[in-house]
Phi, psi and omega in degrees: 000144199236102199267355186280349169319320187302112155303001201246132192303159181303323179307300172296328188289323200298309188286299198298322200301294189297353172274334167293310169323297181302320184221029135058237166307284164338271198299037211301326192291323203272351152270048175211311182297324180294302188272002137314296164319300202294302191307300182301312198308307161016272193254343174310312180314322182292313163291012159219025208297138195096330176286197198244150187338322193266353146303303216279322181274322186282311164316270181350292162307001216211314173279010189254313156312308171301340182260350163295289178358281214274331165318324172306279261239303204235354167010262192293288199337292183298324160316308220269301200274324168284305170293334171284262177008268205310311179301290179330288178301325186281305180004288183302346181252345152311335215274311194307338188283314167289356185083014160264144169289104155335293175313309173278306206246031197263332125002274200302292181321279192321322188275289181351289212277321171277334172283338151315305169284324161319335188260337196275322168295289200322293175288332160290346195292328176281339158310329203276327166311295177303337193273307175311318202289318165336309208296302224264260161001317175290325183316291180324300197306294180341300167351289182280357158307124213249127206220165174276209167310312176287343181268015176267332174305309180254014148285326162326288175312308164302317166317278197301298191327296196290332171312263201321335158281331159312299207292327175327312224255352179275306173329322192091011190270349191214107167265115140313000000 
């Protein structure tokens, strides 16, 4: 994602960066409203062209809201129903690869392989979270730094490493 897009003075990218780095996980909604918003600012310019910045920011705000929203509202459910889906189908298609009939017991794969999988998103998802909202939070900062490609590059890197060990250890998830 490409942050250089962003019209918003530095002070605000730095604080969402750092709330993000830091919390994350925690913060599950305000890393889903961010890369709404970021995702709107995006594609707004484009679904509205011509029009004047602050259509483009206020559609930005208004899908950065909505995507908080339903983060509140549906988190586990929607993971938990994508990763069972996903987990379900294959099941069935290893069992067919193993030579069972799909048809009498494909049901049986399928409830099996999604609540495996389901349980299986659920724990990772907070990894995939920590690792992503770090990512996305260095990303900002870094933008605004102001360094060259390489040192933005590896001010990126450092951000996310130390994000993702806070979030570890604020999670619990990293034990001392």
């Amino acid at each position: 994602m490409n942050f250089d897009q962003l019209h918003l003075t530095p002070v605000p990218q730095v604080l969402v960066g750092l709330a993000l780095i830091l919390f994350g996980r925690r913060l599950f909604w305000l890393f889903v409203g961010v890369v709404g918003f970021l995702a709107g600012m995006r594609f707004g310019e484009e679904l509205v062209k011509g029009q004047p910045e602050i259509v483009i920011i206020a559609i930005a705000i208004g899908i950065g809201l909505l995507a908080a929203l339903l983060a509140i509202v549906l988190q586990r459910v929607a993971v938990a129903l994508a990763g069972g889906l996903a987990g379900g189908m294959l099941a069935m298609q290893i069992a067919v690869m193993l030579g069972a009939n799909a048809d009498s017991l494909g049901w049986i794969f399928f409830v099996v392989g999604a609540v495996l999988a389901a349980i299986l998103v659920s724990v990772v998802f907070d990894w995939a979270l920590i690792a992503l909202s770090a990512l996305i939070g260095a990303s900002i900062i870094s933008n605004v730094l102001p360094f060259d490609h390489t040192m933005r590059l590896i001010s990126l890197i450092v951000l996310f490493v130390v994000g993702a060990i806070v979030q570890s250890r604020i999670s619990g998830f990293a034990r001392s």
